[in-house]
C-alpha positions in Angstrom: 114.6 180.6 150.0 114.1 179.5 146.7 115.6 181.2 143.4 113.3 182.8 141.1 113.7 180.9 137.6 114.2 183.3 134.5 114.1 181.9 131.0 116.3 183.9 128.5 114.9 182.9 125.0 117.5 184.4 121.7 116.8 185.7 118.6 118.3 184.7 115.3 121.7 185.1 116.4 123.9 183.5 119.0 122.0 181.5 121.4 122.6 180.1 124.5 124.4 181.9 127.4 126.4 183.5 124.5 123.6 185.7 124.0 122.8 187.3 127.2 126.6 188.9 127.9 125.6 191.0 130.4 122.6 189.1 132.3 125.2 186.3 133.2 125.4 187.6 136.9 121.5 187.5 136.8 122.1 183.7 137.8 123.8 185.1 141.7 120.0 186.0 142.5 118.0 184.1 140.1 117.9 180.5 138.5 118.6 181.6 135.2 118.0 179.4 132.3 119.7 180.5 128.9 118.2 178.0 126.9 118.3 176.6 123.1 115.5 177.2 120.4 114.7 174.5 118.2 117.7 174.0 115.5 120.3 176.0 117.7 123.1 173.9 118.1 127.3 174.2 118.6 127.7 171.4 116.4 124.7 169.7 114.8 123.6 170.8 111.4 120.6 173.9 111.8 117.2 172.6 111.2 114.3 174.5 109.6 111.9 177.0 112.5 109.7 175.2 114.7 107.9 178.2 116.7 105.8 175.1 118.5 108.9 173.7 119.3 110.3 176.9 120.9 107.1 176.9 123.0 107.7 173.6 124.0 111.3 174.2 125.3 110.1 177.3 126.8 107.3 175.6 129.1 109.6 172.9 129.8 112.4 175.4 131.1 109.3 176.9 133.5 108.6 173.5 135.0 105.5 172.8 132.5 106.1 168.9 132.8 107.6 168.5 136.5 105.9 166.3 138.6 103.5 168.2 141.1 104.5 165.6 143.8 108.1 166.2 143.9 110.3 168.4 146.3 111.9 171.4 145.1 110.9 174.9 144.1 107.5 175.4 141.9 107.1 175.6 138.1 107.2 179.2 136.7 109.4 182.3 136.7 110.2 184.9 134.3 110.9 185.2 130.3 113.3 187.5 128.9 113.0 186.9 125.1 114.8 188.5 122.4 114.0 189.6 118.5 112.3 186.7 117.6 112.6 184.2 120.4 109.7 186.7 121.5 107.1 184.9 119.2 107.6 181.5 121.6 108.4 183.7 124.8 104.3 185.1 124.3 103.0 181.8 123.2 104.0 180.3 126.2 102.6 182.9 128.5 99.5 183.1 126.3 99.3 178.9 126.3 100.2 179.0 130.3 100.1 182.4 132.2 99.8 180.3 135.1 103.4 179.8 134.6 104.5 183.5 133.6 105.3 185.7 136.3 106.6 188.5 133.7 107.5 188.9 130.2 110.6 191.2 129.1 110.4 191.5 125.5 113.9 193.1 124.0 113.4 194.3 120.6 110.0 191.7 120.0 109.8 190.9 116.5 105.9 190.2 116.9 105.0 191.3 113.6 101.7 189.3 113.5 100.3 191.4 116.0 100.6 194.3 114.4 100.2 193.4 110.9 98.0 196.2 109.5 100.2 199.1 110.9 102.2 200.7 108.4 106.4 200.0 109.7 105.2 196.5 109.9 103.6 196.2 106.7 106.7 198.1 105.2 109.2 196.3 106.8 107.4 193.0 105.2 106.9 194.7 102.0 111.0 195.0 102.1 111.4 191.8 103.2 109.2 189.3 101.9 110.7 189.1 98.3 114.0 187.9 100.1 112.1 184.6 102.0 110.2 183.6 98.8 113.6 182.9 97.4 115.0 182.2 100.4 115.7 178.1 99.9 116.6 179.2 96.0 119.9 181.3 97.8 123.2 180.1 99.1 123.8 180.7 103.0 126.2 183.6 102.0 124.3 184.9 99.5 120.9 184.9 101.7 122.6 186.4 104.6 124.4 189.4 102.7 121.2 190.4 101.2 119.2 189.9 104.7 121.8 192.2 106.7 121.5 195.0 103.9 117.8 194.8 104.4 117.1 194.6 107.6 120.2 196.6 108.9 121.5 198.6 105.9 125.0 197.2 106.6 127.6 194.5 105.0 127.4 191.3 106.5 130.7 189.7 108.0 132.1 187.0 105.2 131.6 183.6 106.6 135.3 182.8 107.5 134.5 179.8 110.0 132.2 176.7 109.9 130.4 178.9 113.0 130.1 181.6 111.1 128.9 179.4 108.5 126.3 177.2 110.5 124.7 180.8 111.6 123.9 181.6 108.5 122.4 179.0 107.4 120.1 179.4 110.8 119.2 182.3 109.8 117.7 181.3 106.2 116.1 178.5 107.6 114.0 180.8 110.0 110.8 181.2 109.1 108.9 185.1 108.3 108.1 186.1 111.7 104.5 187.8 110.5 103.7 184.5 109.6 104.0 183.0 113.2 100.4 181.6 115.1 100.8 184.9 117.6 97.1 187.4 117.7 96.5 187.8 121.7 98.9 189.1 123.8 98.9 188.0 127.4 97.6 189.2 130.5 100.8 188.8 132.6 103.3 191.9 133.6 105.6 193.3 130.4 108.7 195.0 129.8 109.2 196.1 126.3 112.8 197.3 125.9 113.7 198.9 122.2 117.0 200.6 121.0 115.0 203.7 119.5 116.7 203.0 116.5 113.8 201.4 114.0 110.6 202.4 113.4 109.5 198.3 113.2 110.4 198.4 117.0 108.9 201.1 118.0 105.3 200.3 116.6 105.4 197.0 117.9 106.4 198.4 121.6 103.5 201.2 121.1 100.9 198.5 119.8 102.3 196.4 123.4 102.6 199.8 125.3 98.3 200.4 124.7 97.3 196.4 125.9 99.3 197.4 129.4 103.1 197.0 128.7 105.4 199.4 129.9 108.0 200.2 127.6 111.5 201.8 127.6 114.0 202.6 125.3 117.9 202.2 126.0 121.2 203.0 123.6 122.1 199.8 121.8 120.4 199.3 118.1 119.2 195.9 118.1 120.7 194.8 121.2 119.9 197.2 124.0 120.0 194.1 127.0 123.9 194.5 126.0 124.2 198.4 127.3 124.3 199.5 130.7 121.0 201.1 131.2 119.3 198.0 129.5 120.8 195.5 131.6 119.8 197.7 134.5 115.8 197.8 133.0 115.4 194.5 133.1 116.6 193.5 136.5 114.6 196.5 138.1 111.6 195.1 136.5 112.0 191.7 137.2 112.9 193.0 140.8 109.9 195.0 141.1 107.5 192.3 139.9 109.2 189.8 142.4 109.1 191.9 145.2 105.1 192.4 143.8 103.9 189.2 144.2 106.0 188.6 147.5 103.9 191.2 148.9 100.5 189.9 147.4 102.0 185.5 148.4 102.2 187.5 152.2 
């Protein structure tokens, strides 16, 4: 029998594998893809946010572009998206539900969606002032004052030219209210949230009412990495596998 694929799309942070710590072993039972938004590279230089670039590697990772002749298993599977790598994760199921057997949206930072609702609009009234003078700001200087806002923390110093190149990633992303996202698709949804900011939480509820289910696990930000997180999303994805095995029979 043929894996399931499942697409793991990052946030603003690491990327790759190195972002999914404890969905590694997700690859034993599924053909997990932890793929590599637009700009996200070890060693070349970061490049300025491309959500329709995102969407493209997204559909691409599902099969989008395989030949419908050839051998081998068929195009689609599952998107686990995190923080902003939600924005492409919905655009591709909203461009090609055909394709999206279910979304898992950890922490979604869909703030065009929900725009008018006041943790949105006061996160963005918080934030907005910083990405104005965003390309005006060193890397360091961008970062520090992006981790105080967003996280009311200190920012690690950049020590490293990884450290470095991360930063500079993340000034180059764009404001994620700002991204092409107003429908939210009609495919099965996970929204997993840390319970820790209210930002979160609003998007989740505004998800929660157009049919998603949401949870909440311990983790701030990054709930997949927690125990009872981890364990969400493979029961979901489980579930909605097993679904549609029943519904193929």
């Amino acid at each position: 029998m043929q894996k399931q694929r499942v697409v793991f799309v990052h946030g603003a942070g690491t990327f790759g594998a190195a972002a999914w710590p404890k969905q590694h072993g997700m690859a034993l039972n599924y053909d997990a893809l932890f793929l590599k938004r637009h700009g996200f590279d070890a060693q070349a230089e970061p490049l300025d946010s491309n959500v329709a670039a995102d969407v493209d590697i997204v559909l691409e990772c599902l099969g989008a572009h395989a030949d419908p002749t050839a051998r081998g298993a068929a195009p689609g599977g599952h998107i686990v998206a995190h923080s902003q790598g939600a924005i492409s994760a919905m655009l591709a199921a909203v461009q090609r539900p055909d394709l999206v057997r279910s979304l898992v949206l950890v922490e979604p930072g869909c703030l065009s969606l929900t725009a008018e609702l006041p943790a949105t609009a006061a996160y963005r009234a918080l934030m907005e002032p910083l990405f104005q003078v965003r390309h005006e700001l060193s890397d360091e200087d961008y970062q520090r004052e992006f981790v105080r806002r967003a996280f009311s923390s200190e920012a690690a110093v950049l020590t490293t030219p990884e450290a470095r190149r991360t930063a500079r990633r993340l000034r180059l992303q764009a404001p994620p209210w700002e991204a092409p996202l107003h429908f939210v698709p009609g495919v099965p949804t996970l929204v997993l949230t840390g319970g820790w900011e209210p930002l979160y939480e609003e998007i989740a509820a505004y998800l929660q009412d157009t049919g998603a289910l949401h949870r909440v696990a311990a983790g701030g930000h990054r709930p997949h990495d927690s125990v009872e997180g981890d364990r969400m999303i493979r029961s979901f994805i489980a579930d909605v596998s097993r679904a549609g095995s029943v519904q193929a029979s």
